[in-house]
C-alpha positions in Angstrom: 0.0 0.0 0.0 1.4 3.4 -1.0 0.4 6.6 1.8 1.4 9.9 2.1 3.0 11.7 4.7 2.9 15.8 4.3 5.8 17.4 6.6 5.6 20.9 8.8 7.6 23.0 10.4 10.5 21.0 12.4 9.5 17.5 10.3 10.0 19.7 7.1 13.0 21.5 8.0 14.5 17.6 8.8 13.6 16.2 5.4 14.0 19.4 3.3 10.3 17.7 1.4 6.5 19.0 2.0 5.6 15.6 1.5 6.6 12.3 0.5 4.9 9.1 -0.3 6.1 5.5 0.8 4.9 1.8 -0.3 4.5 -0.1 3.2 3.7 -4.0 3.9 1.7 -3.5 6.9 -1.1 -1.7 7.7 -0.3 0.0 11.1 1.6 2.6 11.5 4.6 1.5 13.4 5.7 0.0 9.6 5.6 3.5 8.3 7.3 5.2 11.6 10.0 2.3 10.6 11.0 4.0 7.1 11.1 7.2 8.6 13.5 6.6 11.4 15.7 4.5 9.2 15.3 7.5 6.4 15.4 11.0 8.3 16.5 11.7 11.8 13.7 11.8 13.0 12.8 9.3 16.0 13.8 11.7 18.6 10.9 13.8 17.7 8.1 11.7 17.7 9.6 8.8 19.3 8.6 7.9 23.5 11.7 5.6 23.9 10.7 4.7 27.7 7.2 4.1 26.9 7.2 3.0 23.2 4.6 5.1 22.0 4.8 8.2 20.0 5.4 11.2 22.0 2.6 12.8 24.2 3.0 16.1 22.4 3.0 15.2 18.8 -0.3 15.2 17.1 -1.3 12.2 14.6 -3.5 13.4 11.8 -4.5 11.0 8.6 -6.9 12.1 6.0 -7.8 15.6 8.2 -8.8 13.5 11.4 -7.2 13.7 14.7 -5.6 10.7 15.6 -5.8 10.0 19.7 -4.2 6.9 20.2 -0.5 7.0 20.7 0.4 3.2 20.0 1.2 2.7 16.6 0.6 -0.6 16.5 -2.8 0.1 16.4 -3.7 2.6 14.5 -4.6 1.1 11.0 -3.3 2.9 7.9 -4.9 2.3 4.3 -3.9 2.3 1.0 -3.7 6.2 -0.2 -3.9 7.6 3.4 -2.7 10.6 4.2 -0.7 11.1 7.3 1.2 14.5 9.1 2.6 14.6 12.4 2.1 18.0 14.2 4.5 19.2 17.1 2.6 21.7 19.2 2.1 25.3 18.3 4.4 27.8 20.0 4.8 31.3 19.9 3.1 34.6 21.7 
């Protein structure tokens, strides 16, 4: 299955791309989060090492809905999703 991830601010900056697309095997998301560490350094980011999840902070949207479960193992991706990760908004 082919998906689509679209990259902001600090994700963006990292990969140098708005957006990418990548064929994955599996249909959760941990196969995709897989690429991406072994492509971009990017695993510090949105990677909760202790806990194994993705990190508190970072928002999981795919195809416009907000994603609240933080193990990737089970949220289900589909073929021609479209996935961002969002750090949180700062600024005053």
């Amino acid at each position: 299955m082919i998906v689509e991830i679209l990259y902001f601010a600090e994700f963006k900056d990292i990969t140098r791309k708005e957006k990418e697309k990548f064929e994955i095997s599996d249909s959760n998301l941990m196969a995709l989060l897989n690429i991406l560490f072994e492509k971009y350094e990017l695993k510090s980011i949105i990677w909760d090492e202790k806990n194994q999840k993705i990190h508190s902070l970072i928002s999981i949207i795919i195809n416009n809905q907000a994603i609240h479960e933080k193990d990737p193992l089970l949220i289900d991706v589909s073929d021609g999703d479209t996935i961002a990760f969002l750090l949180p908004v700062s600024g005053g």
